[in-house]
MARDO-330355 format. One record per residue (C-alpha): residue in three letters; x, y negated, z. Coordinates in steps of 0.001 Angstrom, whole numbers, plus 524288, in hexadecimal, padded with zeros to 5 digits. Layout:
% MARDO-330355
ALAXYZ;...
% end
This chain:
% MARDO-330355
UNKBDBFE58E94E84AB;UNKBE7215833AE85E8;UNKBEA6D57D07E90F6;UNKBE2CA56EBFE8EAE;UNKBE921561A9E9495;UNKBDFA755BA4E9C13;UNKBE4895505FEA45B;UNKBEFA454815EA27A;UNKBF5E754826EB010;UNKC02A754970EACA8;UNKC02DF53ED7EA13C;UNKBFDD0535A3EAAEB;UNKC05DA537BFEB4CD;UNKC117753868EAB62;UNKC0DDC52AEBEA5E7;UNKC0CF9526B3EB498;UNKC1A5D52C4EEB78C;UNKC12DD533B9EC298;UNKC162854048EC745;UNKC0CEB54C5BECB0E;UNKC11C354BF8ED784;UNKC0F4F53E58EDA0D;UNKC0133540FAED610;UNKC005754CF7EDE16;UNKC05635459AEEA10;UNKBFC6353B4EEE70B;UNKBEF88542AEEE61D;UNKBF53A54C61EF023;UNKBF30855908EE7B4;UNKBFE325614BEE505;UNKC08D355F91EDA4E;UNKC04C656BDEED513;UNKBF604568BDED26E;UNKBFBFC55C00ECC1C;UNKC0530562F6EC49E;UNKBF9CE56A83EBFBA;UNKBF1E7560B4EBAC1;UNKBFE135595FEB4D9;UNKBFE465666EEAC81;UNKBF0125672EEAA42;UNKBEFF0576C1EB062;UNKBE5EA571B8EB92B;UNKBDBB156564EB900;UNKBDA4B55ADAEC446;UNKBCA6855B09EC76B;UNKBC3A654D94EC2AF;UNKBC6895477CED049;UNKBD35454962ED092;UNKBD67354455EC291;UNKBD0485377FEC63F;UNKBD89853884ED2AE;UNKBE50853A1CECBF9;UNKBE19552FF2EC19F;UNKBE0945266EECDDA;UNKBED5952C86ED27E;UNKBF3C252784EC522;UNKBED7251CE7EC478;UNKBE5E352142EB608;UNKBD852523D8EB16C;UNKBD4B8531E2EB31B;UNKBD29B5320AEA482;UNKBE23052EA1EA2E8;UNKBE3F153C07EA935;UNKBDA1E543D5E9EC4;UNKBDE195487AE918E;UNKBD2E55441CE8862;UNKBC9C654F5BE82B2;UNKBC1F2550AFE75F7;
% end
């Protein structure tokens, strides 16, 4: 099975001009568990997607890749 990109962290943050470790400092996890969701090898829970939408200022549907 392929590895499927789920959120769009990074784009965001990219289009922000925000780094991971301003994010991680921010929502006081560590730069590693944001680096990990930047690269989709792990998923933020429901909660904290809408948290790090309000971090950046977004809709949490900004940070989801659309599905069919």
């Amino acid at each position: 099975m392929t590895k499927k990109d789920i959120n769009r962290i990074r784009v965001v943050l990219a289009e922000k001009n925000i780094s991971n470790k301003w994010l991680a400092e921010n929502m006081q996890r560590s730069p590693t568990t944001v680096s990990r969701w930047c690269s989709n090898e792990m998923q933020p829970s429901l909660e904290t997607l809408v948290e790090i939408a309000n971090q950046l200022n977004v809709d949490v549907r900004d940070l989801l890749n659309p599905t069919k």
